[in-house]
C-alpha positions as CSV (number, residue, x, y, z in Angstrom):
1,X,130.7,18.3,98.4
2,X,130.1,14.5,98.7
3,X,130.3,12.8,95.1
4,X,126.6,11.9,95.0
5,X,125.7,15.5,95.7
6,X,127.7,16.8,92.7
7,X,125.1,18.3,90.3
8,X,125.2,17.1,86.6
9,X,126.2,19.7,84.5
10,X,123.0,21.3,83.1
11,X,124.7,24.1,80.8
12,X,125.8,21.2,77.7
13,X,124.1,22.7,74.5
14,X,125.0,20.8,71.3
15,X,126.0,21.9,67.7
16,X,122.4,22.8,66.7
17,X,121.5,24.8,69.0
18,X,124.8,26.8,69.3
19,X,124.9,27.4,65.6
20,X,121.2,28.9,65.6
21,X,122.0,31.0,68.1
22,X,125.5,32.1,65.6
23,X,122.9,33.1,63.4
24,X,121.4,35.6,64.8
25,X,124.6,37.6,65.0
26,X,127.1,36.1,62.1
27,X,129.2,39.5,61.7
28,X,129.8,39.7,65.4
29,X,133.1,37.8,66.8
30,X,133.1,34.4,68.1
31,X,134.9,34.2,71.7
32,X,135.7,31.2,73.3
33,X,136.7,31.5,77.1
34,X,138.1,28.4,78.8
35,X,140.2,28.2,81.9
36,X,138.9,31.6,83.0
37,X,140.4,33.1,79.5
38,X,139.5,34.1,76.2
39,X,141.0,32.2,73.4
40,X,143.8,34.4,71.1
41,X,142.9,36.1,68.4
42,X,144.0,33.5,66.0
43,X,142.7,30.5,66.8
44,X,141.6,28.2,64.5
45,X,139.2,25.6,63.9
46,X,141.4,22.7,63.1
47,X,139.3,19.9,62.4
48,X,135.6,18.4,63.4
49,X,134.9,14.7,63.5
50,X,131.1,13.5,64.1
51,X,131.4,10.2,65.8
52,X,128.4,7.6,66.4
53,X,129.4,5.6,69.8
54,X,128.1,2.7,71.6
55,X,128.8,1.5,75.3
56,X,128.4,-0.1,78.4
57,X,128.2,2.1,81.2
58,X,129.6,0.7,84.6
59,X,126.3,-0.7,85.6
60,X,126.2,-2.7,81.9
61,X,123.5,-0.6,80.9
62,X,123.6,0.0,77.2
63,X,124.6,3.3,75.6
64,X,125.0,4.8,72.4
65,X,124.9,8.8,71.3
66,X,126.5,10.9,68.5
67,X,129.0,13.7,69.5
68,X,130.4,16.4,67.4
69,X,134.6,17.4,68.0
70,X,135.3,20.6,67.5
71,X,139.3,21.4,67.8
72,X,140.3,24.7,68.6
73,X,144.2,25.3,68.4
74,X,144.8,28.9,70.5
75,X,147.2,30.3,68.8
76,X,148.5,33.8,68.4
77,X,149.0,35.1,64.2
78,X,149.8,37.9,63.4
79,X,147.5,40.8,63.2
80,X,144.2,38.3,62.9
81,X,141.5,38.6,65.3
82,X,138.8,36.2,66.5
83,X,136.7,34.8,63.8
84,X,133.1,35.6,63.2
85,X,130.2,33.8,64.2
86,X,129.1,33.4,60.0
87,X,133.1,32.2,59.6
88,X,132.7,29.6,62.4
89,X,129.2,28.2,60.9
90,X,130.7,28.6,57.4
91,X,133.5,26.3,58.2
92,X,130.7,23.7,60.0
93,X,128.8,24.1,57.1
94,X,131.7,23.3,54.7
95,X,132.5,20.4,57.2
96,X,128.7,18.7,56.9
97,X,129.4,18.6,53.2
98,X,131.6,15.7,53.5
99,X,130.7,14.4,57.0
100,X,127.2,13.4,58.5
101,X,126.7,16.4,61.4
102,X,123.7,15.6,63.9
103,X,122.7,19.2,65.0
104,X,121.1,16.9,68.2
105,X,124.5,15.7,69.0
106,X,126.6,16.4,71.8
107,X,129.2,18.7,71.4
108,X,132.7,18.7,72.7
109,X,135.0,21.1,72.4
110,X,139.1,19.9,71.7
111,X,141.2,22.9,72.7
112,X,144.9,23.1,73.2
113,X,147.7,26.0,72.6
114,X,149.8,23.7,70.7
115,X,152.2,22.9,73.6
116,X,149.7,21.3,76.2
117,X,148.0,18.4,75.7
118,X,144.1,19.0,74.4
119,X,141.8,18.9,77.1
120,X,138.2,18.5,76.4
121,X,135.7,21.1,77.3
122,X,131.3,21.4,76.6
123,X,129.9,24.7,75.7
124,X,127.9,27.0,77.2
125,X,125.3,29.4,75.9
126,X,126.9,31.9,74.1
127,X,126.2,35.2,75.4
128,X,126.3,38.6,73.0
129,X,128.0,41.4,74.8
130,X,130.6,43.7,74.2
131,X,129.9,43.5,70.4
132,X,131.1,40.0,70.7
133,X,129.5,36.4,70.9
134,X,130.8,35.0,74.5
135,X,131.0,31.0,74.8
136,X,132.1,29.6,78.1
137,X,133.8,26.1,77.6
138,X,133.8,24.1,80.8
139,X,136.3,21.1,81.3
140,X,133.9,17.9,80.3
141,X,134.1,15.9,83.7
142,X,133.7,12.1,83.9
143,X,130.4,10.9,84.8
144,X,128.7,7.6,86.4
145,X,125.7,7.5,83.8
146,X,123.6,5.4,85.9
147,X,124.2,7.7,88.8
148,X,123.5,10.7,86.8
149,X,120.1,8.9,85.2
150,X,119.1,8.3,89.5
151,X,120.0,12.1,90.4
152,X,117.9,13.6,87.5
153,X,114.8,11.0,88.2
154,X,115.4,12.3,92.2
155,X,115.3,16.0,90.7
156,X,111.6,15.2,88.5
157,X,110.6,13.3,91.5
158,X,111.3,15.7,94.3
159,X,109.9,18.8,91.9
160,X,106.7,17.2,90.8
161,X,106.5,16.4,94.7
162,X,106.9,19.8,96.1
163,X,106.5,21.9,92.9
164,X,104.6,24.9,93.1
165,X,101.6,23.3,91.4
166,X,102.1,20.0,94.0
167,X,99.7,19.8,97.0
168,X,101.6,19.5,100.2
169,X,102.3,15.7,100.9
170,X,104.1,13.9,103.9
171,X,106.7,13.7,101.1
172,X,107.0,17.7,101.5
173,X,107.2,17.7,105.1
C-alpha cells in the first residue's frame, strides 16, 4: 500500500465515550486485547495523566489538543482477575478528582509487561461478549496531520460527489 493511500485510523474513541459505554455494563470485566492478546488478569491501572499540548505540524500549521494517558502494567497476581468496567471508571473517576479529565480528549493507552518498553496504543469500541467488555488497543501510528486533514477533505469531497443522494457528475465518471 503506497503511504498516501494508508487510511487514517477511524476506530480512535476517547475517554468519554469509552466510559459511557462502561456504564452500561459496570459488573461485567474489562478486557484489554493488544498485540492479538488479552491483557492478564492482574493488570493494573498505574497512572493517568491529562495533558493539554500545542504544536507545529510538519507543514507549520498550528496544533493543539488534550489527550488522556492511561497506563496499563500486564501483569500476572495471584489469583486476581480482570477488573470490572465500574472498577476501571471508579479509578477515572477518583483520578478527575485531583486532575482536569476532558471526556472529549483523545485517549491513549500506555501498556507494557513490566520488562518491555511501553508502547502506545488507541482504543477501540469495546465490544460486550462472552460476559465480558472487549477493548481492542491498536498500536498509535505516526501521522502527517496535514496529509491526514487532505485525505479526509478527499473522502467528504469524493462522497458528497458520488454519494447516494449525489446526481451523477463528470466527477462520477
Amino acid at each position: 500500500m503506497n503511504v498516501i493511500d494508508k487510511p487514517v485510523l477511524q476506530d480512535d474513541i476517547s475517554l468519554g465515550f469509552l466510559l459511557d459505554t462502561l456504564a452500561g455494563a459496570s459488573d461485567q470485566p474489562l478486557v484489554f486485547h493488544y498485540d492479538g492478546r488479552p491483557v492478564k488478569p492482574g493488570y493494573h491501572v498505574t497512572e493517568v495523566k491529562a495533558g493539554q499540548f500545542s504544536a507545529l505540524d510538519c507543514g507549520a500549521n498550528p496544533e493543539a489538543w488534550s489527550e488522556i494517558f492511561v497506563q496499563l502494567w500486564d501483569i500476572e497476581e495471584g489469583d486476581r482477575t480482570h477488573m470490572t468496567a465500574g472498577k476501571f471508571s471508579a479509578i477515572i473517576r477518583k483520578v478527575s478528582e485531583h486532575v482536569k479529565i476532558e471526556g472529549t480528549a483523545k485517549l491513549t493507552f500506555e501498556v507494557s509487561d513490566g520488562i518491555r518498553p511501553m508502547q502506545l496504543y488507541c482504543a477501540s469500541t469495546p465490544v460486550l461478549e462472552g460476559g465480558a467488555l472487549h477493548v481492542e488497543l491498536a498500536a498509535r501510528p505516526a501521522s502527517c496531520k496535514p496529509r491526514d486533514r487532505w485525505l479526509a477533505e478527499e473522502t467528504r469531497a469524493a462522497a458528497a460527489c458520488c454519494g447516494p443522494s449525489a446526481e451523477a457528475s463528470a466527477c462520477c465518471l
